[in-house]
N, C-alpha and C positions, 0 to 999 in steps of 0.2 A: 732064139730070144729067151730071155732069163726071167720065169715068173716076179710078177714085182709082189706074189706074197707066201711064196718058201724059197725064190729064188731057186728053182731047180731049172735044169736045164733042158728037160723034158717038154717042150710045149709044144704044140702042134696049129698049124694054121687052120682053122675050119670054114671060114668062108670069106673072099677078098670081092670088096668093091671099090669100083674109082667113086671118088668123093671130090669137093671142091672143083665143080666142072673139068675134072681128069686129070687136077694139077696135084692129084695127090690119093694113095692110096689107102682103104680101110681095111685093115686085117682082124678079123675075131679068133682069135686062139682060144686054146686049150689047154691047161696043166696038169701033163697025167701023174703026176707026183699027188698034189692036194687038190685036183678034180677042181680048180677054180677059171674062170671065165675071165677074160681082158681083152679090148680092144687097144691092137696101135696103130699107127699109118708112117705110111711113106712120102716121103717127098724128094724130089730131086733136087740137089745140092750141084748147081754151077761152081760155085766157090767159096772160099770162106770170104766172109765179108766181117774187116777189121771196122768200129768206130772209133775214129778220134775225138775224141772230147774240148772241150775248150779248154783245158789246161793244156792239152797235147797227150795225156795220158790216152793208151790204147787199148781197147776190148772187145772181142771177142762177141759179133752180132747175137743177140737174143733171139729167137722170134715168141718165144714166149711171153716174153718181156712186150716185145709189142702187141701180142695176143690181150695180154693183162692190160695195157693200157687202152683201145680200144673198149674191152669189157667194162673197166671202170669209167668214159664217157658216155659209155652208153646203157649205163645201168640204167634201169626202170625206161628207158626209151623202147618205143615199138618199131623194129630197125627187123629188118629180116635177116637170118643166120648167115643167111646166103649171101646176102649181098657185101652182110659184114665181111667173110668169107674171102672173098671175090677180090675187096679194096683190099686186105693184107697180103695174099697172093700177090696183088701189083705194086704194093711198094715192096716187096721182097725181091719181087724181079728186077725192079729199078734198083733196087740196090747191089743186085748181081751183076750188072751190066753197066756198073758206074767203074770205070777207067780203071784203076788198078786192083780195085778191091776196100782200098780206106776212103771209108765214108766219113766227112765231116758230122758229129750229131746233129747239128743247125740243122741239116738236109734232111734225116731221119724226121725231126721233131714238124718242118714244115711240110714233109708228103704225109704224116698224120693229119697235120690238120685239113691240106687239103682235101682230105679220104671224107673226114669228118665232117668237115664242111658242106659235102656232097650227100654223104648219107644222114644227116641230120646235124640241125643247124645250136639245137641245146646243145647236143655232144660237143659238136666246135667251141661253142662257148666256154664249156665246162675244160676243155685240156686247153683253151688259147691262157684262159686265166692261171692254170697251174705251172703250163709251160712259157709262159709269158712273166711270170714272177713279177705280175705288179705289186710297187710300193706300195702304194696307196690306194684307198677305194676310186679314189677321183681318176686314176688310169684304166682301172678295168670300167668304168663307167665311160670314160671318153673314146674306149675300146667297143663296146658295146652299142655307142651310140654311132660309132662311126660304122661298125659294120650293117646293124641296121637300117643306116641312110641309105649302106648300098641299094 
């Protein structure tokens, strides 16, 4: 592993624990070039998973990318790490184990909100409205009012 701050290639592993109830690993290394401290982890990769977008154009699955969206509904929400954790582990695996590998984004964007919906119900609100690209106020309102009828 390549220090990310002299890039040497000197690092050493010092101590690994499973994390994300064992779906993935924590590595604390070592830099013996400039003696600096980093943590990375592992995961297991079934395959790659292409998204197709609504235009057709095709990319190359994130999970960062769904890491960051997740964090951004759920900013200032009291949601447990863990559980947050837990829901991107499982739409990553549904998305591993969807048919050939290309994922429509529609599918992506509704197993967020499902997640979100479960783990807290502002968050849902918060990504239905950006992900839902209402026109106008009177849609995210008739959005709003409908899922709270539920």
């Amino acid at each position: 592993m390549i220090c990310p701050f002299c890039a040497s290639e000197d690092t050493q592993v010092k101590d690994s624990r499973p994390c994300e109830d064992g779906a993935a690993i924590r590595r604390r290394r070592y830099c013996g070039q400039c003696e600096s401290r980093f943590t990375t982890f592992e995961r297991v990769q079934l395959r790659e998973i292409m998204i197709v977008k609504r235009n057709g154009r095709r990319s190359l699955f994130d999970r960062d990318k769904l890491e960051r969206s997740f964090e951004i509904a759920l900013r200032k929400r009291d949601v447990d790490p863990d559980d947050k954790a837990r829901s991107i582990n499982q739409i990553v695996r549904q998305l591993e184990s969807y048919s050939d590998g290309d994922v429509p984004s529609e599918l992506v964007g509704e197993l967020v909100m499902t997640a979100l919906n479960q783990l807290d119900h502002v968050a849902y609100i918060r990504y239905a409205s950006v992900y839902r690209n209402f026109g106008e106020a009177k849609d995210f309102e008739a959005f709003v009012e409908k899922e709270l009828g539920d």
